[in-house]
C-alpha positions as CSV (number, residue, x, y, z in Angstrom):
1,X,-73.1,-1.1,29.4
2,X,-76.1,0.9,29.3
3,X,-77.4,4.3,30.8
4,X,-76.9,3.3,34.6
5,X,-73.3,2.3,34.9
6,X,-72.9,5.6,32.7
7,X,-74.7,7.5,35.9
8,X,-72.6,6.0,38.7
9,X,-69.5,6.7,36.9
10,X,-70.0,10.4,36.3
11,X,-71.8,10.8,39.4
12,X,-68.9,11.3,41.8
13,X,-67.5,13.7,39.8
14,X,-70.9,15.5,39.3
15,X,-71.1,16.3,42.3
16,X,-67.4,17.6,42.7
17,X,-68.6,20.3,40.0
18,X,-71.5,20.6,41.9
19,X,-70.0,21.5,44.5
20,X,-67.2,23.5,43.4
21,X,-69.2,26.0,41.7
22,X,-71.7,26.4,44.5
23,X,-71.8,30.1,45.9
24,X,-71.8,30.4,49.1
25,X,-73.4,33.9,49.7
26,X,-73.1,33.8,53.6
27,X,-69.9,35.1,55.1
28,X,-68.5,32.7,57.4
29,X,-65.7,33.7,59.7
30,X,-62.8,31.5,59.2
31,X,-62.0,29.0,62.3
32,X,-58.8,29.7,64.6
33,X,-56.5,27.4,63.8
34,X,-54.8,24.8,66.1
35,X,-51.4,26.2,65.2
36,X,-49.5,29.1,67.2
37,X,-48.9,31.7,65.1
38,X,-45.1,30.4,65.2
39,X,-45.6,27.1,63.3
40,X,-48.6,28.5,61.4
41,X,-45.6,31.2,60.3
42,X,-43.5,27.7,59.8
43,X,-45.7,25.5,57.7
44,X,-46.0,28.8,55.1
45,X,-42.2,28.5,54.8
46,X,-43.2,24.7,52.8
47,X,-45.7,26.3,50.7
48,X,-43.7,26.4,47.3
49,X,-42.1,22.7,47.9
50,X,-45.5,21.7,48.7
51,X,-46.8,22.8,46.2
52,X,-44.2,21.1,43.7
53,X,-44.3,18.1,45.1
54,X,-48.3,18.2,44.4
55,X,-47.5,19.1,40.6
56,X,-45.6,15.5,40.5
57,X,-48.0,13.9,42.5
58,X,-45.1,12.4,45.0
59,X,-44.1,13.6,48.4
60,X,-41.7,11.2,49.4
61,X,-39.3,13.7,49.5
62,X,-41.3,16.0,51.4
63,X,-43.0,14.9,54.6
64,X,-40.1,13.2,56.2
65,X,-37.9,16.0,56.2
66,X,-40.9,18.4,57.5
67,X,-41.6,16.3,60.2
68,X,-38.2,16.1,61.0
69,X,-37.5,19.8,61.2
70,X,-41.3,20.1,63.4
71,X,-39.5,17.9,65.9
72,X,-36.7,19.6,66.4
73,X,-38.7,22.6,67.1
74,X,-41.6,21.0,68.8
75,X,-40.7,18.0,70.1
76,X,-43.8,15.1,70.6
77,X,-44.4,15.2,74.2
78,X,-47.1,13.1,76.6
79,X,-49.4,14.9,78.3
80,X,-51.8,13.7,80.8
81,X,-50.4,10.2,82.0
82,X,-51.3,9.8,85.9
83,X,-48.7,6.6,86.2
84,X,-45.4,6.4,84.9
85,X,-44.6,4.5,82.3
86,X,-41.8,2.1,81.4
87,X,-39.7,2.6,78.6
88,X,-41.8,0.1,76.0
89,X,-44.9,1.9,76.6
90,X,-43.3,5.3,76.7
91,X,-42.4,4.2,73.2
92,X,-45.6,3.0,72.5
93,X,-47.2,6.4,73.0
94,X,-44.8,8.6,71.7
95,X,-45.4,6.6,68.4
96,X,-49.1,6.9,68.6
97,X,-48.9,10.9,69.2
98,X,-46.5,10.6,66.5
99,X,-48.6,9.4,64.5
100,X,-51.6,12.0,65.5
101,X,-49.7,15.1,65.1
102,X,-48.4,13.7,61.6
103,X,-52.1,13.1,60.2
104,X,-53.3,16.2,61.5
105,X,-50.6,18.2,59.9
106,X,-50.5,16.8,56.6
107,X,-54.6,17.0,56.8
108,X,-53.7,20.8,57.6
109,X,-51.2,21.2,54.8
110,X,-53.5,19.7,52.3
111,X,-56.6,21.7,53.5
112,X,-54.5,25.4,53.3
113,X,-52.2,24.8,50.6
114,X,-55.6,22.6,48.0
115,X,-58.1,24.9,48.3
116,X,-56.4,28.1,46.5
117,X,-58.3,30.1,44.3
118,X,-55.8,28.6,41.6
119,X,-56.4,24.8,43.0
120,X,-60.5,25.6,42.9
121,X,-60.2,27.2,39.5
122,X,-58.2,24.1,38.3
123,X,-60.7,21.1,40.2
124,X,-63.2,23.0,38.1
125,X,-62.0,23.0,34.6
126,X,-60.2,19.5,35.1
127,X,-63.8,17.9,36.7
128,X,-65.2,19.2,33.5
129,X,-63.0,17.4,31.1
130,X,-62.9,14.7,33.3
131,X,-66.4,14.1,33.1
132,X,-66.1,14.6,29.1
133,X,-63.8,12.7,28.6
134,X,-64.9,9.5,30.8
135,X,-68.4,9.9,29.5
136,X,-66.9,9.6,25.7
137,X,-65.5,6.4,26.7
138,X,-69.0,5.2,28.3
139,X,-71.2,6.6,25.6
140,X,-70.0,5.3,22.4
141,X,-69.3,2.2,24.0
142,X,-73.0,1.7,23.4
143,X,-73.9,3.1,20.7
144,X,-71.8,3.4,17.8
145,X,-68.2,2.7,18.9
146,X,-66.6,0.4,16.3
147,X,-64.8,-1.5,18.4
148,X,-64.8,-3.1,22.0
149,X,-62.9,-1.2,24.9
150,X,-59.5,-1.9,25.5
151,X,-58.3,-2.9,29.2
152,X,-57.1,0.5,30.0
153,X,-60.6,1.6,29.5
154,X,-62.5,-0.7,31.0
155,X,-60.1,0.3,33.8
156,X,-61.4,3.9,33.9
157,X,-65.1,2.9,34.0
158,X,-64.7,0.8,37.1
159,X,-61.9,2.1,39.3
160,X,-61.8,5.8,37.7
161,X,-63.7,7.6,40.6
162,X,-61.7,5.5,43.6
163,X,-58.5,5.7,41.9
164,X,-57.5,7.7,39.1
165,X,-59.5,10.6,40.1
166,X,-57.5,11.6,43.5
167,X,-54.1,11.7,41.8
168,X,-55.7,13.6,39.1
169,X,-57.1,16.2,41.5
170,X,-53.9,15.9,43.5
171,X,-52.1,18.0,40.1
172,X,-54.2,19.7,38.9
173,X,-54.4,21.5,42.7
174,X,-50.7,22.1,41.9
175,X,-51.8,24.1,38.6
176,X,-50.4,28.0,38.9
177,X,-51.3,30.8,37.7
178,X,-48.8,31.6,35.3
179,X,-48.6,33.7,32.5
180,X,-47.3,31.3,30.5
181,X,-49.2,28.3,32.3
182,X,-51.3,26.0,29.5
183,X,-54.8,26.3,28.6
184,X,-56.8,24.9,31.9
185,X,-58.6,22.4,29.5
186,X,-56.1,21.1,27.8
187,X,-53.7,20.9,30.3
188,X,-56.8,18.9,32.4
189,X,-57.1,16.2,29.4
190,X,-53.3,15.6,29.2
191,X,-53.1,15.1,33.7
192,X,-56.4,12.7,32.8
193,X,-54.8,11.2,30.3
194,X,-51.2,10.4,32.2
195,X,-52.8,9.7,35.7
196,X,-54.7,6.8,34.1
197,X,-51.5,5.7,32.5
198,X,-50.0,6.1,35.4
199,X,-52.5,4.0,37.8
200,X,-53.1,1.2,35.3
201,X,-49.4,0.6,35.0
202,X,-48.5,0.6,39.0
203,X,-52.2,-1.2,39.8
204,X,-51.7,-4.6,41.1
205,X,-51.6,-8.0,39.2
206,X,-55.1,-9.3,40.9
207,X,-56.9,-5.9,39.7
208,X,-55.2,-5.9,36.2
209,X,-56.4,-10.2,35.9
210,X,-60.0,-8.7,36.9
211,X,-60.0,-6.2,34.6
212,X,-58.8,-7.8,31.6
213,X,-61.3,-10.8,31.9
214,X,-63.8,-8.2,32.3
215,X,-62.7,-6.7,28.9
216,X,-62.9,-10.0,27.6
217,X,-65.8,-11.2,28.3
218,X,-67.3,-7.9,27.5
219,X,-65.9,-8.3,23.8
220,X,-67.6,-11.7,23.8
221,X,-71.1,-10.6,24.5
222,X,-70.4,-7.9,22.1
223,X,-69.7,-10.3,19.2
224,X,-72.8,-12.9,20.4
225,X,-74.9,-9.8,20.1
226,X,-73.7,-9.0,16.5
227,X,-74.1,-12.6,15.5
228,X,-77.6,-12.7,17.1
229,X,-78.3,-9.6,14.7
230,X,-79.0,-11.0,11.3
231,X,-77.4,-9.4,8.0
232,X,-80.1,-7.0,6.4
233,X,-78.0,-8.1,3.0
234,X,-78.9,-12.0,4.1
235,X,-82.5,-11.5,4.2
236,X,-84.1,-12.4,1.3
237,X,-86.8,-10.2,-0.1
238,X,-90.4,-11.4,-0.5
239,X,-92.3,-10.8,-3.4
């Protein structure tokens, strides 16, 4: 557990600071979007329930019924079909563009609604703690932590950026600027904090085997290391 593992860890999210407090000092003229002005009007109307459902980290309860209420008012048509097509494959492709549209919207949704001012200001300060607080757990590990890491944290050194790290951006996005809203750093370490809770408990029972032999054998090699150490108090003194 030395330097390099410590350096691909914090790397990915590194570079998310890195990127996130780059200036850009170019002005860029924003792209036209692929919406009319009609649904771009429309998909504002979700902004606040979007933005709730971000908080939790869980829109189950959100995309169906906005796709639902897109269809009635823009129903999924083909376009482009020289031959026509029986009622299977009409299915067939009505699913697929079904499919399209859906990505692209929730891409859409994502890119508007995640990259406020309030979202950037909160990747920021949570990346930061995030980068603290997983580089603790790394650190002492070799140098003077008194004990071997659990699971749970052997867990965050291995699956942290791939995992744990999109559901933790995923609320702190969600952050507002309230008056009465917590301190951005503490608030970061307590979404950490529950995220990794949160993706340990739900990961699978292959990944949680893996991880706790890991932590095992870990703990071994840190005991055979100890025992290859010898006791200063053992060694006798020569005269």
């Amino acid at each position: 557990m030395g330097q390099p593992f410590l350096g691909v860890l914090i790397a990915p999210v590194a570079e998310a600071i890195k990127h996130l407090t780059r200036r850009d000092k170019s002005v860029k003229m924003a792209p036209r979007s692929w919406l009319s002005e009609e649904q771009q009007t429309f998909v504002l109307t979700y902004h606040e329930s979007f933005l709730e459902c971000k908080k939790k980290g869980n829109y189950n309860c959100f995309w169906p019924p906005f796709f639902e209420k897109w269809e009635e008012c823009w129903p999924i048509t083909l376009e482009g079909s020289l031959e026509p097509l029986d009622e299977n494959a009409r299915l067939e492709q009505m699913a697929k563009a079904r499919d399209a549209l859906q990505t692209r919207l929730m891409v859409k949704l994502r890119n508007d609604f995640g990259n406020s001012k309030i979202g950037r200001r909160a990747n920021a300060a949570g990346n930061t703690i995030v980068s603290k607080l997983i580089g603790d757990i790394t650190i002492k590990s070799g140098k003077k932590k008194s004990r071997p890491l659990n699971a749970t944290e052997v867990y965050a050194k291995k699956y942290y950026a791939s995992r744990v790290q999109p559901a933790v951006k995923e609320e702190l996005d969600a952050m507002k600027n309230a008056v009465d809203a917590p301190e951005p750093k503490k608030r970061a370490i307590q979404v950490v904090r529950k995220q990794l809770a949160s993706c340990w408990e739900n990961e699978s029972a292959q990944v949680k085997e893996e991880v706790t032999k890991l932590a095992q054998e870990m703990k071994e090699k840190r005991e055979k290391e100890k025992e290859a150490i010898p006791d200063k108090k053992e060694v006798p003194k020569e005269l």
